[in-house]
Phi, psi and omega in degrees: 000167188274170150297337186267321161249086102275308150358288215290314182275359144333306192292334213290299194348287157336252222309307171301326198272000190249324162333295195255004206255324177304323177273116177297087177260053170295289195318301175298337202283318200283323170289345161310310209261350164301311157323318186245087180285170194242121184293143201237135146289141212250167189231107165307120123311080163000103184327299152325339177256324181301301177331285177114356188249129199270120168311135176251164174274168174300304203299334188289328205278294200290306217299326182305285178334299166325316215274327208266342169282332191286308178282348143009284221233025148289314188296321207111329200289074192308290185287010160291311217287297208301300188350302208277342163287339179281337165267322163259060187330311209281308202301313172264033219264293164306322155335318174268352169274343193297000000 
């Protein structure tokens, strides 16, 4: 091609693009994306944060239990023990069968 149209098709470039660089297409663009609406994904909170109490695993949980029954009936404290089987039936589960 020549240097004078390259020029020439340079300018139209320039001239479209400071031309339209001008013009507000909000409007359209937004009737564009009213068509395709955008799915809002819900935002799960993790139960721990709502709560506010920090997870222990279960086994730690039974392993506490075990240990607060053992100084229990160490202690003396008998009728501590049978409580703590009457509130955690399932944790002394094994107990019952021997």
């Amino acid at each position: 091609m020549e240097l004078e149209m390259i020029l020439r098709i340079s300018a139209v470039i320039i001239a479209a693009t400071l031309l339209f660089g001008n013009i507000d297409l909000s409007y359209w663009k937004n009737k564009v994306k009213g068509w395709f609406p955008k799915k809002v994904k819900p935002i799960i909170t993790p139960i721990d944060e709502i709560d506010g109490v920090d997870e222990k695993p279960f086994l730690e949980i039974v392993d506490l239990w075990y240990s607060l029954k053992e100084k229990c009936t160490e202690e003396g404290l008998d009728q501590a023990a049978e409580k703590l089987d009457e509130v955690f039936p399932l944790f002394n589960a094994e107990n019952n069968d021997d």
